[in-house]
Every structure is written in C-alpha cells, then in structure tokens.
DSSP file (Angstrom, degrees, kcal/mol; ACC not computed):
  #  RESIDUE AA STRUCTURE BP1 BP2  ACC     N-H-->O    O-->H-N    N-H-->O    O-->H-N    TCO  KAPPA ALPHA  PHI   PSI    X-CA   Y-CA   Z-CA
    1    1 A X              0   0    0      0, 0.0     2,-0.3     0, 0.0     0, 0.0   0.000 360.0 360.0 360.0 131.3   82.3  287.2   18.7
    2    2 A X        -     0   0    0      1,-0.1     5,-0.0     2,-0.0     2,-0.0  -0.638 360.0-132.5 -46.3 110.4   82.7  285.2   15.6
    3    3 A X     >  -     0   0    0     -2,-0.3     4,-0.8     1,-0.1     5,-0.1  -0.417  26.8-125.7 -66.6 138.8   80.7  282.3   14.3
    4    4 A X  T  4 S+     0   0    0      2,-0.2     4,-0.4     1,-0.2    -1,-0.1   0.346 109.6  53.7 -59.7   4.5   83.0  279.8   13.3
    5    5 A X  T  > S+     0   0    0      2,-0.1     4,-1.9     3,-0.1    -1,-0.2   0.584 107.9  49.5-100.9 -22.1   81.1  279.8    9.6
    6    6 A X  T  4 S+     0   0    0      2,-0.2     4,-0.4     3,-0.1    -2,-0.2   0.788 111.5  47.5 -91.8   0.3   81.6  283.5    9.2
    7    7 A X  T >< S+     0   0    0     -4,-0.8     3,-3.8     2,-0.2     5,-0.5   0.809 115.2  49.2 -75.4 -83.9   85.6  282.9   10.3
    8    8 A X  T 3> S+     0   0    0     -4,-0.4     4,-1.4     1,-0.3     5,-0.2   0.728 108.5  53.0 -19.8 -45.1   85.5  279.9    7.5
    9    9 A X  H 3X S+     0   0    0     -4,-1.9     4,-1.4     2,-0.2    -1,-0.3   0.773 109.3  46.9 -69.9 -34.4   83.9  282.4    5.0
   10   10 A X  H X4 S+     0   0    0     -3,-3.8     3,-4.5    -4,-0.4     2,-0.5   0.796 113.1  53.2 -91.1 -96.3   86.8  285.1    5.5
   11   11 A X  H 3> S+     0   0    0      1,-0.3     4,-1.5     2,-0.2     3,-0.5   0.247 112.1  41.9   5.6 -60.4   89.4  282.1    5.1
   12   12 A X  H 3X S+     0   0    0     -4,-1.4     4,-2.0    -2,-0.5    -1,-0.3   0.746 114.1  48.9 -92.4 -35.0   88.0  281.1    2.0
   13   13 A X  H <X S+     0   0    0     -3,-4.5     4,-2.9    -4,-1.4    -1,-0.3   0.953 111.6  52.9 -70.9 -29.1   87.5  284.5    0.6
   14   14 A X  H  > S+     0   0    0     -3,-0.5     4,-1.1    -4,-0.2    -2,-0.2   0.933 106.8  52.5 -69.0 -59.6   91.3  285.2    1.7
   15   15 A X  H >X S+     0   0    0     -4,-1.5     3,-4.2     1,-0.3     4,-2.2   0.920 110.7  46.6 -31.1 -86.3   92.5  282.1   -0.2
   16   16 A X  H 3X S+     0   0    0     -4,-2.0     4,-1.3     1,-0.3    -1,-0.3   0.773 109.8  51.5 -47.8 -42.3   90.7  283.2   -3.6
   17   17 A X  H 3X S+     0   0    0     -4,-2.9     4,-0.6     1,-0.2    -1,-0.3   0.682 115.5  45.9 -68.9  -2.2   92.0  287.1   -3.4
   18   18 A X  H <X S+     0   0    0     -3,-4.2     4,-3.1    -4,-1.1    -2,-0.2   0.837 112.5  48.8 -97.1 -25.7   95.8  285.5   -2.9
   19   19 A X  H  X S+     0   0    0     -4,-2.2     4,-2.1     1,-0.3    -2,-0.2   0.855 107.9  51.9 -85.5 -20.8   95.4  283.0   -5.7
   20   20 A X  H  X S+     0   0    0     -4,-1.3     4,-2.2    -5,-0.5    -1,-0.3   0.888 111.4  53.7 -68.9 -29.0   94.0  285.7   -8.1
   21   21 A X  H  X S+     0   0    0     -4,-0.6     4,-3.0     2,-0.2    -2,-0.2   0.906 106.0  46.3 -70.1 -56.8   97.4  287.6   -7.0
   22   22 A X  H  X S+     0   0    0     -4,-3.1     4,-4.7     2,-0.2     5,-0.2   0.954 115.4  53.9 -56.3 -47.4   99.7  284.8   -7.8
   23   23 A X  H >X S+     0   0    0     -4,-2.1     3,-1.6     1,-0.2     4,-1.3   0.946 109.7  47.7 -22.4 -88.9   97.5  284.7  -11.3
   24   24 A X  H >X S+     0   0    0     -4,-2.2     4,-2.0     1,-0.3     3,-1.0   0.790 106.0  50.7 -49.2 -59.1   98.1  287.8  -11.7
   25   25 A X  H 3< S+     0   0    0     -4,-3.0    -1,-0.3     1,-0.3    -2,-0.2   0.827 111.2  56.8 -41.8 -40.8  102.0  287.8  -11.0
   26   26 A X  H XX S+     0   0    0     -4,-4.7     4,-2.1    -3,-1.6     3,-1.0   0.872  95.3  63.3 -64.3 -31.5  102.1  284.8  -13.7
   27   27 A X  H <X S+     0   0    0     -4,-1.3     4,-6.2    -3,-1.0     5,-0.3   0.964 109.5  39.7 -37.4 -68.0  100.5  287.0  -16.0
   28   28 A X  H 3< S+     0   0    0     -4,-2.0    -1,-0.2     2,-0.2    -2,-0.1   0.341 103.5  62.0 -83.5  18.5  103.6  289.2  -15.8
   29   29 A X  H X4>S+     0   0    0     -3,-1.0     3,-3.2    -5,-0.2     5,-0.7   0.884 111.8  41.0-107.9 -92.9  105.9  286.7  -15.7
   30   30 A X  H ><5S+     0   0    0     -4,-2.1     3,-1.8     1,-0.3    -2,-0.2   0.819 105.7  60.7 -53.2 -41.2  104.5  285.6  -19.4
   31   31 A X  T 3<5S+     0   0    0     -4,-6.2    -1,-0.3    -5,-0.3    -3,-0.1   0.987 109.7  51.0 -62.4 -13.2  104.1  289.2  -20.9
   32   32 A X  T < 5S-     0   0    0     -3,-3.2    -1,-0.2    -5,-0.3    -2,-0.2   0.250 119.5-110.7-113.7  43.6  107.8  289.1  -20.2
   33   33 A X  T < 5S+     0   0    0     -3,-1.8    -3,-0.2     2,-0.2    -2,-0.1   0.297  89.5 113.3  75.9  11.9  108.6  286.3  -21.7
   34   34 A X  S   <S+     0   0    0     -5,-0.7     2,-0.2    -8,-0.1    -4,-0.1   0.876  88.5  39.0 -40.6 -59.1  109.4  284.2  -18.0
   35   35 A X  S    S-     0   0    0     -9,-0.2    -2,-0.2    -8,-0.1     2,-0.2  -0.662  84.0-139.4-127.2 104.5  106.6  282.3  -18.8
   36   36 A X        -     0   0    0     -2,-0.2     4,-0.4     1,-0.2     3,-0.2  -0.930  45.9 -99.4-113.6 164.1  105.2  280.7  -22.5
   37   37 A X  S  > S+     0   0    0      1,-0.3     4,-1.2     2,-0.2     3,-0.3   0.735 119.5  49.3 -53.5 -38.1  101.5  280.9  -22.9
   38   38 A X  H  > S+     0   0    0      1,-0.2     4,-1.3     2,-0.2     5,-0.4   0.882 105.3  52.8 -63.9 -26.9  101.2  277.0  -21.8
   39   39 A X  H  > S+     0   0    0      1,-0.2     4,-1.3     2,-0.2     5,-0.3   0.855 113.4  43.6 -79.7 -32.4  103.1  277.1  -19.0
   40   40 A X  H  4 S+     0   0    0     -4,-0.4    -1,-0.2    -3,-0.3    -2,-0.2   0.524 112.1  52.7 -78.7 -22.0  101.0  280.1  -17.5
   41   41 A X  H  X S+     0   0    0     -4,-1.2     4,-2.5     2,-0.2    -2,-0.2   0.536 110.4  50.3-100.9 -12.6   97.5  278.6  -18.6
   42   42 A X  H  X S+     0   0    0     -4,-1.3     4,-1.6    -5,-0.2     5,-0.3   0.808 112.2  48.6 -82.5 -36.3   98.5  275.2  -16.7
   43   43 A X  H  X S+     0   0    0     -4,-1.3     4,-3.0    -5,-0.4    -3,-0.2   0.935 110.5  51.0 -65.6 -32.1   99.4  277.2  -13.8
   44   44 A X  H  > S+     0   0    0     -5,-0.3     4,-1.7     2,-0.2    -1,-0.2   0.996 109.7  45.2 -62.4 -59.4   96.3  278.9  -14.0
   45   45 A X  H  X S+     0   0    0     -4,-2.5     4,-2.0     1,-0.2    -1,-0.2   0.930 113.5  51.9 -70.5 -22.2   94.1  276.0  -14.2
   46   46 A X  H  < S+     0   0    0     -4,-1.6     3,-0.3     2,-0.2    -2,-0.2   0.960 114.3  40.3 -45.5 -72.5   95.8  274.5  -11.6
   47   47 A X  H  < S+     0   0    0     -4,-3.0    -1,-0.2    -5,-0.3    -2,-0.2   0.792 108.2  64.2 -51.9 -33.7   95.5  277.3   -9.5
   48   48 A X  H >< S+     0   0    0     -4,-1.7     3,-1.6     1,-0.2    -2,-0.2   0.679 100.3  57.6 -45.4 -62.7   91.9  278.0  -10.6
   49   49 A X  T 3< S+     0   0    0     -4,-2.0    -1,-0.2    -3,-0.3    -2,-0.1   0.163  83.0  73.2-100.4  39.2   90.9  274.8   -9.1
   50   50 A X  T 3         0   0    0     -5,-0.2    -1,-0.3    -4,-0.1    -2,-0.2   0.430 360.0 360.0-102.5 -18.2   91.9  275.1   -5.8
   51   51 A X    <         0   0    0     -3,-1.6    -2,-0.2   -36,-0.1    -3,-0.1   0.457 360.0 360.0-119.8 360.0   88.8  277.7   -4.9
C-alpha cells in the first residue's frame, strides 16, 4: 500500500517529465520556424514555473 506522500511524490514527478515534453515539442516548433525565439522562451518560462 501507498503512503499518500509517496503517491503526491509520483504526481509531482509526473507533472515535471510532461512539462519538459511539451518544452521540448516547443523547441521544435521554433527550429521550424512555428515558433520565434520569444514566443518559445515565454512559453517556457511560463511552463518552467509551474514545477
């Protein structure tokens, strides 16, 4: 059985590998020109301060 802190802990980790994913997907969004550089580094911090 599961502590409800070590549940919270997998949440939290889950959260940070999906927003690094999305990062990353903006990343390739801007090398292909989707995206200019600003628009990809506001999403970023934006996203960035969410974990």
């Amino acid at each position: 059985m599961m502590s409800s802190e070590s549940t919270a802990i997998n949440a939290s980790q889950y959260s940070v590998n999906e927003t690094l994913d999305i990062i990353e997907k903006l990343a390739q969004l801007r090398d292909l020109g989707a995206l200019t550089d600003a628009e990809f580094n506001e999403k970023k911090s934006d996203l960035l301060q969410r974990i």
